[in-house]
N, CA, C and O atoms as a printed pandas DataFrame, in Angstrom:
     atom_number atom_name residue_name chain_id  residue_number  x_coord  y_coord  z_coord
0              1         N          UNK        A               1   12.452   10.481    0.006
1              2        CA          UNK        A               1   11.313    9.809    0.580
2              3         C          UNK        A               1   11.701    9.210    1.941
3              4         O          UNK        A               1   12.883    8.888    2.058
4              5         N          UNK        A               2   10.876    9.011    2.995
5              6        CA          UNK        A               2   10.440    8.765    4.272
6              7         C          UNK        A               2   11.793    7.157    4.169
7              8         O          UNK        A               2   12.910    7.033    4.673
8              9         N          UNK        A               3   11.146    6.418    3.478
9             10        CA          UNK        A               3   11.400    4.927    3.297
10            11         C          UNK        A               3   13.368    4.778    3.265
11            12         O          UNK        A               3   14.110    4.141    4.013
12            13         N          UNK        A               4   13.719    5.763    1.934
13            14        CA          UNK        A               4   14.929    5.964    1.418
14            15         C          UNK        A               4   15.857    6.358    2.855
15            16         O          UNK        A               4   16.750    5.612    3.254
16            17         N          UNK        A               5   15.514    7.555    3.498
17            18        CA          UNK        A               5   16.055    8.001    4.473
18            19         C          UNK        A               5   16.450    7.061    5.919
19            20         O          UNK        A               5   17.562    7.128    6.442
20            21         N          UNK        A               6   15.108    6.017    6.546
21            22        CA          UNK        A               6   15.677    5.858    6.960
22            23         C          UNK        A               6   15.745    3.628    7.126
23            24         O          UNK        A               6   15.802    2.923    8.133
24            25         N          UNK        A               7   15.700    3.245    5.602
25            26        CA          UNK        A               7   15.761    1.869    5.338
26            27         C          UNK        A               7   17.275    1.186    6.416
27            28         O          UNK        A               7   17.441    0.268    7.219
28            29         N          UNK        A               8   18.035    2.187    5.865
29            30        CA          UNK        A               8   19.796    2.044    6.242
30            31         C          UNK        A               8   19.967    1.543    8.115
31            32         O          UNK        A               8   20.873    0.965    8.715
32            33         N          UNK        A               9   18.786    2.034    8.516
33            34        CA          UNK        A               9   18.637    1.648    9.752
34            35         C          UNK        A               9   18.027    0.527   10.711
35            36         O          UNK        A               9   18.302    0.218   11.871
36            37         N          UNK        A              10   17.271    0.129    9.969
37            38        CA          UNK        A              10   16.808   -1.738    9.964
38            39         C          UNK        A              10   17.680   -2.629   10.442
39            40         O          UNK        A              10   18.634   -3.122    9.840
40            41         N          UNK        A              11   17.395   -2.787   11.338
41            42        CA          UNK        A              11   18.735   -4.066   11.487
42            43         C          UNK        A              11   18.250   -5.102   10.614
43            44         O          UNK        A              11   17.117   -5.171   10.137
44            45         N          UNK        A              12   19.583   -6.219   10.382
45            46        CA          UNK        A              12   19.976   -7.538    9.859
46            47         C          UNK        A              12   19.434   -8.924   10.348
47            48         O          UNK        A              12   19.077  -10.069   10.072
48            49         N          UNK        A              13   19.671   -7.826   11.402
49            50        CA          UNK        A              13   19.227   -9.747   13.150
50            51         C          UNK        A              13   17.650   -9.515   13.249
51            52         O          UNK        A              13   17.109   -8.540   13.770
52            53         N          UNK        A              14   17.122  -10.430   12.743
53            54        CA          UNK        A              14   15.547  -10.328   12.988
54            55         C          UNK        A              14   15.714  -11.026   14.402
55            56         O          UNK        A              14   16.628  -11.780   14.738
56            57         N          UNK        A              15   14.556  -10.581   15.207
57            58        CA          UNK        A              15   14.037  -10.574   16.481
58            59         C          UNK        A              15   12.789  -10.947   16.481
59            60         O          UNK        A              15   12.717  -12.095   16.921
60            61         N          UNK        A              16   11.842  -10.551   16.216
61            62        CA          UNK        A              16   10.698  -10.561   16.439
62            63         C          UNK        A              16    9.798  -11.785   15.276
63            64         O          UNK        A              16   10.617  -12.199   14.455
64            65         N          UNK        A              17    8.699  -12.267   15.102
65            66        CA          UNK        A              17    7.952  -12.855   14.956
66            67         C          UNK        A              17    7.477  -12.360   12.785
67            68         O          UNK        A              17    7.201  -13.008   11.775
68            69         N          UNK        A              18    7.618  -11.190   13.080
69            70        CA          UNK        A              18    7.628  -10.505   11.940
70            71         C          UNK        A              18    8.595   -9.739   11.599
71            72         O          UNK        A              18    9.171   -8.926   12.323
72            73         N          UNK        A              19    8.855  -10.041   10.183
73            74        CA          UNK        A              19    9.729   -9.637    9.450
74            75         C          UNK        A              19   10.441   -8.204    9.768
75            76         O          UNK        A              19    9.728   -7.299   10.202
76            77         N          UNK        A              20   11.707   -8.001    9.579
77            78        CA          UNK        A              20   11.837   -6.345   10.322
78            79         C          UNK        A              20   11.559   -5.450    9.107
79            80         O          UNK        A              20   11.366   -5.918    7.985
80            81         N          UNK        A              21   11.549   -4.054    9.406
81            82        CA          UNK        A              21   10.856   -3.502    7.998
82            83         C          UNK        A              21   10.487   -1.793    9.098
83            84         O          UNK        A              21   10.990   -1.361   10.135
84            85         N          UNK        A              22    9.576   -1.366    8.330
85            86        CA          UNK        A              22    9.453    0.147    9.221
86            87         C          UNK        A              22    7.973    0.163    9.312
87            88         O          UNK        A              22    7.220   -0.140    8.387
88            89         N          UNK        A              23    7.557    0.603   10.692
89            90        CA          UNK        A              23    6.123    0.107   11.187
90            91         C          UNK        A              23    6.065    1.899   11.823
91            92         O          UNK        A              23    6.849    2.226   12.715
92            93         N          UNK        A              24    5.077    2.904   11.247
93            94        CA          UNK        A              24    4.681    4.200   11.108
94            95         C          UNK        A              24    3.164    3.836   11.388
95            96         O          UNK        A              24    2.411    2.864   11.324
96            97         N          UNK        A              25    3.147    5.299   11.769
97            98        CA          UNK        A              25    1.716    6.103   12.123
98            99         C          UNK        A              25    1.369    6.753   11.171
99           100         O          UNK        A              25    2.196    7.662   11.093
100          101         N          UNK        A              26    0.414    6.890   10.126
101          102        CA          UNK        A              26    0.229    8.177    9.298
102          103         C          UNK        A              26   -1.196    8.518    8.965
103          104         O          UNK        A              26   -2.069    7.655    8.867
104          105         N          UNK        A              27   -1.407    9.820    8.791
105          106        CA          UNK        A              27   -3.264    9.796    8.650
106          107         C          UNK        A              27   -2.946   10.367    7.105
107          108         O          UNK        A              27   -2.089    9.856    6.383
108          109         N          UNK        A              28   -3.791   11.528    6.711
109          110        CA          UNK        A              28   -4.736   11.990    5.792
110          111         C          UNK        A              28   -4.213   11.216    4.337
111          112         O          UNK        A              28   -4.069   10.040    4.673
112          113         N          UNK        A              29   -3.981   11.300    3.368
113          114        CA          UNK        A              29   -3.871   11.132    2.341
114          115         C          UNK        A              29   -2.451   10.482    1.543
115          116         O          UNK        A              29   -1.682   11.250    0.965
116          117         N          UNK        A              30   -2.205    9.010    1.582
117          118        CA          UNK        A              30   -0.161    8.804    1.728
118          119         C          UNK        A              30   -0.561    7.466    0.729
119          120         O          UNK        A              30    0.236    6.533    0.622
120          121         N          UNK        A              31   -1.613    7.467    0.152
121          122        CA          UNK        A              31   -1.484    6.409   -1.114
122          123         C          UNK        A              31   -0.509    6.853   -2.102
123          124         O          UNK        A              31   -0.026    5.928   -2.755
124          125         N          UNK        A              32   -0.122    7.939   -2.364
125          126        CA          UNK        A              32    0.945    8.344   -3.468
126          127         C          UNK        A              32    2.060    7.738   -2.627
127          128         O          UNK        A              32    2.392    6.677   -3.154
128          129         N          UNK        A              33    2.552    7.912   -1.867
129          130        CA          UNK        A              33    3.770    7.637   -0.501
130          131         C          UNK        A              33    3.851    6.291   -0.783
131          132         O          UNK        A              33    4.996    5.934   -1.061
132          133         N          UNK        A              34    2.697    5.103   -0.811
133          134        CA          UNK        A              34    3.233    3.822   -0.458
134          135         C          UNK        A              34    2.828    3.071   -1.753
135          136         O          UNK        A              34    2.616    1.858   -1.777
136          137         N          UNK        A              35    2.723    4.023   -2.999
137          138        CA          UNK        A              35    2.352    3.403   -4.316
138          139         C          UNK        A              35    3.396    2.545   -5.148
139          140         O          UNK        A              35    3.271    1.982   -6.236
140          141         N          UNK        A              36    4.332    2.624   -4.381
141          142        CA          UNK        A              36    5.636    1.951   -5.481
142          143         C          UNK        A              36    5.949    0.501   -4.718
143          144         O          UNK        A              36    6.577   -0.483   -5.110
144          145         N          UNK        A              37    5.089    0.839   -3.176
145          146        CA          UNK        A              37    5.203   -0.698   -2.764
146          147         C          UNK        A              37    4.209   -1.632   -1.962
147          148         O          UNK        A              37    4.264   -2.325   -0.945
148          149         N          UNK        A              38    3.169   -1.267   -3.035
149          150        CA          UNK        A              38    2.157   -1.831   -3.007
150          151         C          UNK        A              38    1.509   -3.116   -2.983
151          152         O          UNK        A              38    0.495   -3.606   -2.486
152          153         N          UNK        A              39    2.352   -3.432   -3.614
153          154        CA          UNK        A              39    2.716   -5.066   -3.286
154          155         C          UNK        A              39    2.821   -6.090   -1.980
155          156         O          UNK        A              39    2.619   -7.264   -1.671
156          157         N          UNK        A              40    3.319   -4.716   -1.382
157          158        CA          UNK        A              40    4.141   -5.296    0.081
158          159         C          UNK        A              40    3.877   -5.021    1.323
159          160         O          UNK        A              40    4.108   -5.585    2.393
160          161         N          UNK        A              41    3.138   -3.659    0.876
161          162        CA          UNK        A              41    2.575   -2.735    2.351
162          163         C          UNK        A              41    1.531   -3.599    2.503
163          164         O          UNK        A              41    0.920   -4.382    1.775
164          165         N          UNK        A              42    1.470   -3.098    4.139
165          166        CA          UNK        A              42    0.452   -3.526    4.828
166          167         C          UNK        A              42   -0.147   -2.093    5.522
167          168         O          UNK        A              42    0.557   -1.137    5.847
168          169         N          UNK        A              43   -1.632   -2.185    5.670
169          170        CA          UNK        A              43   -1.701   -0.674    6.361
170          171         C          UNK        A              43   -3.318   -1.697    7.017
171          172         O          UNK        A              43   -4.037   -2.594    6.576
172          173         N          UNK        A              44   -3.239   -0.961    8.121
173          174        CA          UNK        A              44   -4.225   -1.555    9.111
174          175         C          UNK        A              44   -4.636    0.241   10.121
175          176         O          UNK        A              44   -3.884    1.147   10.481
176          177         N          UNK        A              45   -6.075    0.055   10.246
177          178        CA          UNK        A              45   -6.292    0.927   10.765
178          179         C          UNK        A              45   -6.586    1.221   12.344
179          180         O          UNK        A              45   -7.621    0.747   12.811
180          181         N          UNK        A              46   -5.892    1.830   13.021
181          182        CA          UNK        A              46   -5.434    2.557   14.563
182          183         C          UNK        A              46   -7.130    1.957   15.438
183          184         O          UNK        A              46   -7.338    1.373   16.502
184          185         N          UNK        A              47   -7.940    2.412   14.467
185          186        CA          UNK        A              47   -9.137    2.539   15.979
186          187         C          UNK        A              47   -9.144    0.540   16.007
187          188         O          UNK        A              47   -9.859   -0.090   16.787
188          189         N          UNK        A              48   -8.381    0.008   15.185
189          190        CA          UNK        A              48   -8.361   -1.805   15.875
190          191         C          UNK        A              48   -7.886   -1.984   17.320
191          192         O          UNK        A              48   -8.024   -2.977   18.034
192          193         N          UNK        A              49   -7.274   -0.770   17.612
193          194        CA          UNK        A              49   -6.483   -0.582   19.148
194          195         C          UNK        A              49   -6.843    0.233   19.802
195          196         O          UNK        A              49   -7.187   -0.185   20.908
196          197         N          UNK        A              50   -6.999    1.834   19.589
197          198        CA          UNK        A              50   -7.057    2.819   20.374
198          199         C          UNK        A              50   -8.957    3.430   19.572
199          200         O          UNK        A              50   -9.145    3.608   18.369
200          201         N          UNK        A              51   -9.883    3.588   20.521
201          202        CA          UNK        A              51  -11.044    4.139   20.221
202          203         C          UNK        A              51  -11.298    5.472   20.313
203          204         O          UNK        A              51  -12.463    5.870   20.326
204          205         N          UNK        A              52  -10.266    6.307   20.386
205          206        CA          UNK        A              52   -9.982    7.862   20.988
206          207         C          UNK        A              52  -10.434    8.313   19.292
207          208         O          UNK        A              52  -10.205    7.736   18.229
208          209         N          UNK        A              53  -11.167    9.597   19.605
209          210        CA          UNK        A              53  -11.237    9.948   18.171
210          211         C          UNK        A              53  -10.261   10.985   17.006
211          212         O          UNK        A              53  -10.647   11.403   15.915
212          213         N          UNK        A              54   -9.152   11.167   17.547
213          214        CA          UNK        A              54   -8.085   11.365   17.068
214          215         C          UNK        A              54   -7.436   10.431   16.211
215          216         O          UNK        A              54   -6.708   10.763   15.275
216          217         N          UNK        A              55   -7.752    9.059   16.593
217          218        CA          UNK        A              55   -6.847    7.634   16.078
218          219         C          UNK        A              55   -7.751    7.386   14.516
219          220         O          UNK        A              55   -7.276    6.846   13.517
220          221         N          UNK        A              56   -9.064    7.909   14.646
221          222        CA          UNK        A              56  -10.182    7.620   13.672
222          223         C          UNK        A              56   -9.574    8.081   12.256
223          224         O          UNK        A              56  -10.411    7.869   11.379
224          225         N          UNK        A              57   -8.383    8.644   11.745
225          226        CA          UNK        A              57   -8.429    8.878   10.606
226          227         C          UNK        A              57   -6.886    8.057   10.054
227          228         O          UNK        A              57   -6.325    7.957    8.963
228          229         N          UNK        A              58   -6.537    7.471   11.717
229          230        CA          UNK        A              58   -4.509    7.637   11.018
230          231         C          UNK        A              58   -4.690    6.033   11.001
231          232         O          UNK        A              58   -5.603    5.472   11.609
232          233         N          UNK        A              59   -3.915    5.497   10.392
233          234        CA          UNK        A              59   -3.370    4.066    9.917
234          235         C          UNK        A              59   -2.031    3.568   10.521
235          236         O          UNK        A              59   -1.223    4.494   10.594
236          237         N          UNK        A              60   -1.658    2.645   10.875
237          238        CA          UNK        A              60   -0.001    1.751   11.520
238          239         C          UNK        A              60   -0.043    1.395    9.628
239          240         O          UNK        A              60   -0.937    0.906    8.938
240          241         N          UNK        A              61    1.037    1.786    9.349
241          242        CA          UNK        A              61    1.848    1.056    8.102
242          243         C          UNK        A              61    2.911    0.401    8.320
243          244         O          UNK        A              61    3.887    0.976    8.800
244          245         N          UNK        A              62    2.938   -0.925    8.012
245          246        CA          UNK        A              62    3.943   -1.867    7.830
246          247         C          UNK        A              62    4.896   -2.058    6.634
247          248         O          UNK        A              62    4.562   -2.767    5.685
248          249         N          UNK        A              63    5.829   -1.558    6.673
249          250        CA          UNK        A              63    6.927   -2.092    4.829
250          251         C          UNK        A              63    7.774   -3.040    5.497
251          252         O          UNK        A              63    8.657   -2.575    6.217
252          253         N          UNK        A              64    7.645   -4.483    5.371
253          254        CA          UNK        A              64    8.734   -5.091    5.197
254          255         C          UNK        A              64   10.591   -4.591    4.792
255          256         O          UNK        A              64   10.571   -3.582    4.087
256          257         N          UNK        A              65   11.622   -4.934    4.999
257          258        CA          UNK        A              65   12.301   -4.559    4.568
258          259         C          UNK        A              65   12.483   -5.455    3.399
259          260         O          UNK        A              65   12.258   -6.660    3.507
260          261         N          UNK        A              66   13.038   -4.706    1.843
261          262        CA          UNK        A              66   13.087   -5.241    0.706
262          263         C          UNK        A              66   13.276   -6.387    0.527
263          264         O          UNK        A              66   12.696   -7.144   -0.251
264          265         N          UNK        A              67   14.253   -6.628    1.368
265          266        CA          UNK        A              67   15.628   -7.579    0.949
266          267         C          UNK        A              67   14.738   -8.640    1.422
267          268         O          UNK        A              67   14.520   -9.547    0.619
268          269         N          UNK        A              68   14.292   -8.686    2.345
269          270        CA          UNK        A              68   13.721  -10.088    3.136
270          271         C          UNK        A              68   12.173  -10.090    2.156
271          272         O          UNK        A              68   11.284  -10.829    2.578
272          273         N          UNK        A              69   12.042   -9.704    1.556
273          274        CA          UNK        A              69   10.695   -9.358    1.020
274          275         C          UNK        A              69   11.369  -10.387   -0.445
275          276         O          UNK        A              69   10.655  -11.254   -0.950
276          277         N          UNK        A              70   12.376  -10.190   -0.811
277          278        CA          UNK        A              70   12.750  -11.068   -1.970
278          279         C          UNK        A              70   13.199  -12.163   -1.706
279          280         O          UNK        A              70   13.150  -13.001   -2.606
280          281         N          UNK        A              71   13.744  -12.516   -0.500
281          282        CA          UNK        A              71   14.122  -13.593   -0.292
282          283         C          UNK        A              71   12.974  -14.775    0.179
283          284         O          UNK        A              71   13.369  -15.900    0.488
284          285         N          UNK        A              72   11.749  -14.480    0.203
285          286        CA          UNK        A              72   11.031  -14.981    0.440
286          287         C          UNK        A              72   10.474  -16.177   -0.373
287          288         O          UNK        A              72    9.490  -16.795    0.034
């Protein structure tokens, strides 16, 4: 899986305002994909930014990274 492959690459040193974690583009059909962390995802949809009608079907997904997700 997408997540497994490339988690290992997240840095440690948070920077930013939000939590570090893996922030993707994805359209048609990826509820099976983000069903095990459902809990945690965030998915927000593209035309909040871009009104092009290409953007009309795909989603920005947010996964926290785990670890900071438990330490919470």
């Amino acid at each position: 899986m997408f997540v497994s492959l490339v988690e290992k690459n997240i840095s440690h040193i948070q920077q930013n305002s939000r939590p570090n974690g893996i922030v993707y583009l994805k359209g048609g059909d990826f509820q099976k994909e983000i069903k095990d962390f459902a809990r945690i995802v965030e998915v927000n949809a593209i035309t909040n930014f871009f009104n092009e009608p290409f953007f009309e079907t795909k989603k920005v997904i947010y996964l926290p990274k785990k670890k900071q997700f438990f330490e919470m």
